[in-house]
C-alpha positions, -999 to 999 in steps of 0.1 A, spaced: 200 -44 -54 221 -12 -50 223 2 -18 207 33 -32 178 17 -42 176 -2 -12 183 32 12 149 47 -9 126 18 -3 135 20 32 131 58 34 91 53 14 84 21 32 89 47 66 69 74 50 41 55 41 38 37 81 36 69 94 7 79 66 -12 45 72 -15 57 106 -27 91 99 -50 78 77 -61 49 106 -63 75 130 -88 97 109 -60 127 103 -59 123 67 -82 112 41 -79 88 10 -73 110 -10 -44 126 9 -31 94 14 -29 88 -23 -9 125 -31 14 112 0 19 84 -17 27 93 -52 54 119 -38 69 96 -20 71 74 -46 82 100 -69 108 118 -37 125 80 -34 126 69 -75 99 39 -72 79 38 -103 42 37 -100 42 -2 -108 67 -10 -84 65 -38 -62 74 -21 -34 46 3 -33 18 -5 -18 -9 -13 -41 -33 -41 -27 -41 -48 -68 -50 -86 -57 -79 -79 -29 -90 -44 -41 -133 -46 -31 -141 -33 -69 -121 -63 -87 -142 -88 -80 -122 -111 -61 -138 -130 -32 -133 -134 -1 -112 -166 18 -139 -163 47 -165 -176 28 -149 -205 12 -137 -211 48 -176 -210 61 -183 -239 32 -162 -258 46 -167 -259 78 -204 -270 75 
């Protein structure tokens, strides 16, 4: 990895804490937290299937995947 590269994850990997936390904190929406992201993305040269970004693909609530706790609960009983 060129230390270009590496210097522009670093720099949207920073970007996007401090947006998670606006967004935790109720100062942004989802929506806003989306444009943030694709500028970022875009202001640092990570493509939009990169896996740096932070796309939660695997546990997304519309894809159908389910849940560890209730495999866990089965098990248990």
């Amino acid at each position: 990895m060129s230390e270009e590269l590496f210097a522009g994850i670093l720099a949207y990997k920073s970007a996007m804490a401090q947006a998670r936390l606006m967004l935790s904190k109720g100062l942004i929406t989802k929506d806003e937290y989306a444009i943030i992201d694709t500028m970022m993305a875009e202001k640092y040269g990570l493509s939009s299937c990169s896996l740096f970004r932070n796309n939660d693909l695997l546990y997304s609530s519309t894809r159908g995947n389910m849940s560890h706790y209730e495999e866990v609960t089965k098990c248990q009983e």
